[in-house]
C-alpha positions as a Markdown table, in Angstrom:
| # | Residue | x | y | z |
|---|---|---|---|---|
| 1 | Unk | -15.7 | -14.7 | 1.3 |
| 2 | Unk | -18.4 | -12.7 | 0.9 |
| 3 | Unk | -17.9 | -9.3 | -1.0 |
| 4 | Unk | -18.6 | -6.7 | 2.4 |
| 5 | Unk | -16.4 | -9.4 | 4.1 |
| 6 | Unk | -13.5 | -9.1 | 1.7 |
| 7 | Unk | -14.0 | -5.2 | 1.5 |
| 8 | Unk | -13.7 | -5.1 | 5.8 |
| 9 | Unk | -11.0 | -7.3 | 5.7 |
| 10 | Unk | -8.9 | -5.2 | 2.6 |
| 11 | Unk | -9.8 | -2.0 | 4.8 |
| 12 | Unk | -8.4 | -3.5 | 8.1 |
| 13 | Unk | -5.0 | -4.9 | 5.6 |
| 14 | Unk | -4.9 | -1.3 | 4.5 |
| 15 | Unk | -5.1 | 0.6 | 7.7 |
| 16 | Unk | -2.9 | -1.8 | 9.8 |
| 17 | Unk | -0.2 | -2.8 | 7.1 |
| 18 | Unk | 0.6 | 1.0 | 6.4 |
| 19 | Unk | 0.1 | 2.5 | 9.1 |
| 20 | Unk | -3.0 | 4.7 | 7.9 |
| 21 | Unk | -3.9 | 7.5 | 10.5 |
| 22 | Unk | -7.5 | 6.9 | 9.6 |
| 23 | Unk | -9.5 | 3.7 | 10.6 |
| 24 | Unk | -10.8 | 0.8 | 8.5 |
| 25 | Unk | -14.0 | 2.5 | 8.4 |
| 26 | Unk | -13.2 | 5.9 | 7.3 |
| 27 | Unk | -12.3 | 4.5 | 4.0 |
| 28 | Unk | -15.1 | 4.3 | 1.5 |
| 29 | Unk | -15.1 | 1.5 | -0.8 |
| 30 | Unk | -14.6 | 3.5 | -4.5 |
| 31 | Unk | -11.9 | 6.1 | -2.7 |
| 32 | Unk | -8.9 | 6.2 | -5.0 |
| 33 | Unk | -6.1 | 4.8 | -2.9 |
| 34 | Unk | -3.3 | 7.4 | -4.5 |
| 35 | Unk | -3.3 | 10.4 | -5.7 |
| 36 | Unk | -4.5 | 13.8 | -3.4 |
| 37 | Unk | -8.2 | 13.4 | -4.3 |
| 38 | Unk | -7.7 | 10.0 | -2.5 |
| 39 | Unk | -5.9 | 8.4 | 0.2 |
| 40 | Unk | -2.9 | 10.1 | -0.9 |
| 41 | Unk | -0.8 | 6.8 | -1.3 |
| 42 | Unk | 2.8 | 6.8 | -2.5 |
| 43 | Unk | 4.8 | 4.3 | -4.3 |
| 44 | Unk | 6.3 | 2.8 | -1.7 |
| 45 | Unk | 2.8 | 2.0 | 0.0 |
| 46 | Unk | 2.3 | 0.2 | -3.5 |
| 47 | Unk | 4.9 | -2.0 | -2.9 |
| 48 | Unk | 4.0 | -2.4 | 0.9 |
| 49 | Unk | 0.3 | -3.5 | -0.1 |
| 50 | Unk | 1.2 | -5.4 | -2.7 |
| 51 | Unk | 3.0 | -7.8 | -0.4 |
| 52 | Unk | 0.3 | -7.2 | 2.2 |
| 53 | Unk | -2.6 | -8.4 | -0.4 |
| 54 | Unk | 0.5 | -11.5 | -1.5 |
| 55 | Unk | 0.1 | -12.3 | 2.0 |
| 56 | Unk | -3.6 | -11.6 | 3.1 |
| 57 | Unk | -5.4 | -13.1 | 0.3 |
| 58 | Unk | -2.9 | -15.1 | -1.8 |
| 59 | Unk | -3.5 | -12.1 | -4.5 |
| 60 | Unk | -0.5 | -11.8 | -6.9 |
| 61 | Unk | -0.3 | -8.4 | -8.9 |
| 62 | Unk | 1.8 | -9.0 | -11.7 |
| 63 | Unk | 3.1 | -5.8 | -13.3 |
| 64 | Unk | 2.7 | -2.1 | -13.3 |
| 65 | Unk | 0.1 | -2.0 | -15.8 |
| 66 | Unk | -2.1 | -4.9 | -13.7 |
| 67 | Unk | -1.3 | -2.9 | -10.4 |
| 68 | Unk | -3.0 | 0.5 | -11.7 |
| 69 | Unk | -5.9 | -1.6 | -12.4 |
| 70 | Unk | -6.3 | -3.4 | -9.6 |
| 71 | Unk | -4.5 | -1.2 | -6.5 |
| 72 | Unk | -6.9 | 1.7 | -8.0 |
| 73 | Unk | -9.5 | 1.4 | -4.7 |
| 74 | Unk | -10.6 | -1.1 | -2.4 |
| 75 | Unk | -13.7 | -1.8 | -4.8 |
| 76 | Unk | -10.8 | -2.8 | -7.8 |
| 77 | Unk | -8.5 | -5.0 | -4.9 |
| 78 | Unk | -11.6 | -7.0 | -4.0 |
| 79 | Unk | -13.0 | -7.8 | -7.6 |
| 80 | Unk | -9.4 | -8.6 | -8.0 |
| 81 | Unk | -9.7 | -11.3 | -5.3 |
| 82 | Unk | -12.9 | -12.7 | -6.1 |
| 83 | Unk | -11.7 | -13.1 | -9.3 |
| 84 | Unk | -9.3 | -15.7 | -8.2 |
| 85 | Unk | -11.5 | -17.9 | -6.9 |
C-alpha cells in the first residue's frame, strides 16, 4: 500500500471508527491526534483505535510507551504500518 493510500485509508478508520464530527479530509497528516492543540482525543478513543488499527491493518501496539509513539498522528500510525511489512 502505497503511503497517501495508507494515510486515506487511516483517515477514513479514524473518522468512521470514532465517530469523528469532521471528515477524513479535514485531518491533516502531522495533526496530533490528542491533546487540545489536536484532534482532541481521549483515552478511551486510544483504546477504540487501537483495536480499529488491530483490525484494519493487522497493526499491534504493544504498550503505553509504543502507543505514544506511534498513535501520536496519522503520519506516526502509517510509518508504523509500513514498517510491518
Amino acid at each position: 500500500m502505497e503511503p497517501s493510500e495508507s494515510k486515506s485509508k487511516i483517515k477514513q478508520v479514524l473518522v468512521d471508527e470514532l465517530m469523528l464530527p469532521h471528515g477524513p479530509e479535514e485531518i491533516a497528516d502531522g495533526t496530533p491526534l490528542f491533546g487540545p492543540e489536536g484532534l482532541g482525543l481521549d483515552s478511551v478513543d486510544a483504546l477504540q483505535l487501537v483495536v480499529a488499527l488491530e483490525k484494519h491493518f493487522g497493526l499491534k501496539v504493544a504498550d503505553a510507551e509504543v502507543a505514544k509513539k506511534v498513535l501520536h498522528s496519522v503520519d506516526s500510525i502509517a510509518e508504523a504500518i509500513a514498517q510491518m511489512g
